[in-house]
N, C-alpha and C positions, 0 to 999 in steps of 0.2 A: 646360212649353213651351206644351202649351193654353192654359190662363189668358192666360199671355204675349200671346196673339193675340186675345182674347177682345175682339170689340168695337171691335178694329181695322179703320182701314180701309186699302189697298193698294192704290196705283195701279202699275203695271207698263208702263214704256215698252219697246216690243218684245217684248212677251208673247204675240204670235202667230208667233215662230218656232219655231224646234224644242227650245231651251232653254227659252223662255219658256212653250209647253205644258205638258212636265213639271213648271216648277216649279208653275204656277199650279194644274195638277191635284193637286198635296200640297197647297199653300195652301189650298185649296176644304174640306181635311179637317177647316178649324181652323174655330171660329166667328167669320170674318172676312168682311169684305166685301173683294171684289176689280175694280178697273179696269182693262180693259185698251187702253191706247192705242197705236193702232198707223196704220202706214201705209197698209197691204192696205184697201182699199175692193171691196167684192162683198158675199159671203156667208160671215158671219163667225158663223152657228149654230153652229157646231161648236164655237168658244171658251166661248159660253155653258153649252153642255153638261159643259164639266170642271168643275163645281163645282156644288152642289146650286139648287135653284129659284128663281131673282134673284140668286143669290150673287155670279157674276158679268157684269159689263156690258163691250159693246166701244165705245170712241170711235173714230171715223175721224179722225185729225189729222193734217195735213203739215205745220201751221203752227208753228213754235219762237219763236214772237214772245214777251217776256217776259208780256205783259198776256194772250194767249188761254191760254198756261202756268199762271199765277195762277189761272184758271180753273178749269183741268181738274186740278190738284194742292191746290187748295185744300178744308183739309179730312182730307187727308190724312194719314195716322200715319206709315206707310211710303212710302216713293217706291222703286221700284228697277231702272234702267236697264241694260239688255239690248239696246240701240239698236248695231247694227257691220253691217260690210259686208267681204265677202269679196275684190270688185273695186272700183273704180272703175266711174262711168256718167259721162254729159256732166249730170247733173244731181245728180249723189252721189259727195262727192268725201270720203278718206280724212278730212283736215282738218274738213271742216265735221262729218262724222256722229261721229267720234270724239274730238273734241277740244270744237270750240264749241258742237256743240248739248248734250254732256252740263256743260260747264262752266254753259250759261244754267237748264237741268232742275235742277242743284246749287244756282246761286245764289237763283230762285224760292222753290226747296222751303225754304232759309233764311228766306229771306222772308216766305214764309204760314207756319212755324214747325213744319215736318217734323220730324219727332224721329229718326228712322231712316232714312239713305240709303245704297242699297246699290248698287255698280257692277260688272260684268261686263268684265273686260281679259284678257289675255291673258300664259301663261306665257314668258318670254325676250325681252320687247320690249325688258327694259335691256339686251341681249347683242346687238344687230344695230341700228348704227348706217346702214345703206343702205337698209333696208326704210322706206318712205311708210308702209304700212300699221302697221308697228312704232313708230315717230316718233310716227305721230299718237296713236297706244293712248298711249303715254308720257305726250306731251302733256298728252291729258284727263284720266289722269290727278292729275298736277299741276294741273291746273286746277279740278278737281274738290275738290281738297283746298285752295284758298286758298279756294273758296266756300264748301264746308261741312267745316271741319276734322274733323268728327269721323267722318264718313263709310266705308264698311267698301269695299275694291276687292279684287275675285277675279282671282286670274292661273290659269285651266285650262292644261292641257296639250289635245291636241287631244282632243275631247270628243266620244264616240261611242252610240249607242242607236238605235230606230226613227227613220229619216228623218231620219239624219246627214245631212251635207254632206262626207264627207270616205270612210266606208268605204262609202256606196251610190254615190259617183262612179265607184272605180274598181271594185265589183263592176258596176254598168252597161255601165263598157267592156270587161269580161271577156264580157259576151254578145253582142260582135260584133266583136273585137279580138284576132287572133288573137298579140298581142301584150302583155303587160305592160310596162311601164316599172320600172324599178327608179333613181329619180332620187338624182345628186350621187355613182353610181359609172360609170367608172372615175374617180381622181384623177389627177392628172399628177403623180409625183416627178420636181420638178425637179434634186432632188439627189444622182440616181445618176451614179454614178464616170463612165462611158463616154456615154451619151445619157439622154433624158427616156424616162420607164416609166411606161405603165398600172398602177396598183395598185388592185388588183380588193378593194372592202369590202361591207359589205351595204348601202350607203346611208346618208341622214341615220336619226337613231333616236328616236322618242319612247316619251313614257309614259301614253298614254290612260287618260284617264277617264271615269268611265259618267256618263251625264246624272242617273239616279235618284240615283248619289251624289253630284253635284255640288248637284240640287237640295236634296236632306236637308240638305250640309251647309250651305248658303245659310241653309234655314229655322234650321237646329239656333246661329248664329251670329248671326240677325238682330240681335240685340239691344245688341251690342259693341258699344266703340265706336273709331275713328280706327286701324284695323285692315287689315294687305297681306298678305292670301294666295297665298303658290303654292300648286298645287295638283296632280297627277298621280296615276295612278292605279298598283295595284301592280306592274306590269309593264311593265319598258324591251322593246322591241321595234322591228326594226328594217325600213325600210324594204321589204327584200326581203323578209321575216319576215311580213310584212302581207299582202304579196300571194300569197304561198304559202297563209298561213291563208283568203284570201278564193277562193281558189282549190278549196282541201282542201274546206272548207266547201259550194261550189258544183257539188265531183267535177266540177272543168271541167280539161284541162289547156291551159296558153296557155304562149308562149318570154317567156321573164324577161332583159328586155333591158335590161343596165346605161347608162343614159345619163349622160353627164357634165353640170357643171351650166351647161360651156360650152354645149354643143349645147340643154338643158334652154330654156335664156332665148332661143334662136334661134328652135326652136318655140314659144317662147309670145311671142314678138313676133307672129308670126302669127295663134296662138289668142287672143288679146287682143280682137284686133279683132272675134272673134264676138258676138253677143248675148247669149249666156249662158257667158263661156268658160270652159276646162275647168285650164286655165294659163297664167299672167300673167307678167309678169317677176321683178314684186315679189313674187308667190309663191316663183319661184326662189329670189331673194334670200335668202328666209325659209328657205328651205330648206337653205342653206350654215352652220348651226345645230343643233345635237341639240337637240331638245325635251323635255328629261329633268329632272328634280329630285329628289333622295331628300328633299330640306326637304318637296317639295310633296307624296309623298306621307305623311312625318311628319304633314303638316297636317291630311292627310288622315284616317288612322287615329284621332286623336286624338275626331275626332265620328263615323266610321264602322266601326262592328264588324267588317263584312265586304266590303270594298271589292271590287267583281265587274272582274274582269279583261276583255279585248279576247275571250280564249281561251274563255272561258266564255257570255258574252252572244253573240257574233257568230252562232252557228247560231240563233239566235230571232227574226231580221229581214232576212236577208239569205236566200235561197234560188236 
C-alpha cells in the first residue's frame, strides 16, 4: 500500500471538514504530497499540521471555473472530492455543490490526466425520490461517471467520530433541552378496523460508521478502478437507540418524545429559516427511510478487521 502512494501527489477538494481531516491525517502517513482545497478562508494552520513538515498545503478557492480548476489539479495523481452540504444557503444550493461542481472537478482531472478519482456520496439516495439533497447526490453521481468513467463513489451510512455533524448536534441539545426528539415516531395506521392508531416504533434506523474506518477504507481502495460502494458500519441502531446511548454516555436524563414526521417537517419549516439550522424539511424527508445496508457493511469488513461500533467509540468525544 505504501509504495502504491509513494511519490504521489493528492489534491483533496473539501478536505478541511471533518471527513476530509481524518482522511488526510492517514494520507500524511504515506510518502505523499497532499492539497487541500477548500472553501474556509481564515486560519487554516491547523490542516497543515496533520501531515508531516510541507507535506501538506491549503488553497483558498471558491472558484469552479474549468481553466482556475486546471490549475490547481494539474499535476495531480489523485483528485478526491468530499465537497456536500447539509442545507441549503441563498448561495449554495444542493444542485450546484453536488452535482455540477463535482461533474466540472471529474471532467478537468480527465483532462490534465488524473489517474485516480475518488467521490464521497451518500448511503440510500437510490431509495428516496423527494429528497433535493438525495436527487442531487444521485445526479453527481452520474455525472461524475460520464466524465471520468473509471472513478471510485462512496455511499456512507451516517458517519460518526470527533466533531460529527450528526451525534454532537443532538448531544448539544441534551445540555439545554429538557427534551429529546425521537423522529418519524408515532406512525399513523391508517388501516385499523375501527379508526386511525398511533403505532409507537423506535424511529427511522441506521447503521453508523466511524470516520477512521471510513477513511482506511478510502485509502485501502484508492487505487480501483469504476467502483460504487455502500458502506455502513456494524451496528443497525435506531433512532430512539441513539438518543438513549447519548444520554447513557452523558448520565444526563431528558423525556424521549416520539415526534411524527408530520409534525417533524412543520418544525423544520421553521428551523430552516435559521442560520445555522438544526432541521430542514428535506432532512425530514430523508428521514422517512432506514439508513441501513448489510451489502454496506459486507463492503465494509472486507478492507476493515475491526469495524468500531457507535457503542464503543461514542464515550471518547462526546462528554
Amino acid at each position: 500500500m505504501s509504495i502504491q502512494f509513494d511519490g504521489k501527489k493528492i489534491t483533496v477538494f473539501g478536505g478541511s471538514g471533518f471527513i476530509g481531516k481524518h482522511l488526510v491525517s492517514r494520507l500524511s502517513k504515506y510518502n505523499c504530497s497532499i492539497e487541500i482545497v477548500t472553501r474556509k478562508s481564515g486560519n487554516n494552520k491547523e490542516l497543515k499540521f496533520l501531515g508531516g513538515l510541507g507535506q501538506v498545503k491549503v488553497k483558498i478557492s471558491n472558484s469552479f471555473d474549468e481553466n482556475h480548476l486546471k490549475a490547481l489539479i494539474k499535476g495531480s495523481d489523485i483528485v478526491i472530492n468530499l465537497i456536500g452540504i447539509l442545507y441549503e444557503k441563498k448561495n449554495q444550493k444542493f444542485e450546484n455543490v453536488h452535482s455540477h461542481i463535482p461533474k466540472t472537478i471529474a471532467k478537468v482531472s480527465k483532462k490534465v490526466g488524473v489517474k485516480n478519482f475518488l467521490h464521497l456520496s451518500s448511503l440510500g439516495i437510490d431509495k428516496n425520490s423527494f429528497s433535493k439533497y438525495a436527487l442531487s447526490k444521485l445526479e453527481g453521481e452520474k455525472n461524475i461517471r460520464i466524465e471520468f468513467p473509471d472513478s471510485l463513489v462512496y455511499r456512507p451510512s451516517v458517519v460518526f467520530g470527533d466533531n460529527d455533524n450528526f451525534i454532537n448536534l443532538f448531544s448539544k441539545l441534551s445540555d439545554f433541552s429538557p427534551v429529546m426528539p425521537i423522529i418519524g415516531t408515532p406512525k399513523i395506521d391508517f388501516d385499523a378496523k375501527l379508526s386511525a392508531k398511533f403505532k409507537f416504533t423506535e424511529g427511522v434506523r441506521f447503521q453508523p460508521i466511524y470516520v477512521g474506518d471510513l477513511a482506511e477504507f478510502i485509502i485501502k481502495t484508492s487505487f480501483e478502478k469504476a467502483k460504487t460502494y455502500d458502506l455502513a458500519g456494524p451496528n443497525v441502531i435506531s433512532f430512539k437507540k441513539m438518543m438513549q446511548l447519548i444520554l447513557s454516555t452523558k448520565k444526563k436524563k431528558r423525556i424521549l418524545l416520539p415526534v411524527p414526521l408530520f409534525i417533524a417537517k412543520f418544525m423544520a419549516f421553521f428551523m430552516e429559516k435559521l442560520p445555522k439550522p438544526i432541521l430542514t424539511s428535506d432532512q425530514v424527508t430523508l428521514l422517512e427511510n432506514d439508513n441501513i445496508s448489510q451489502k454496506g457493511f459486507e463492503n465494509l469488513k472486507k478492507e476493515i478487521n475491526f469495524p468500531k461500533s457507535l457503542e464503543i467509540v461514542i464515550s471518547t468525544y462526546i462528554k
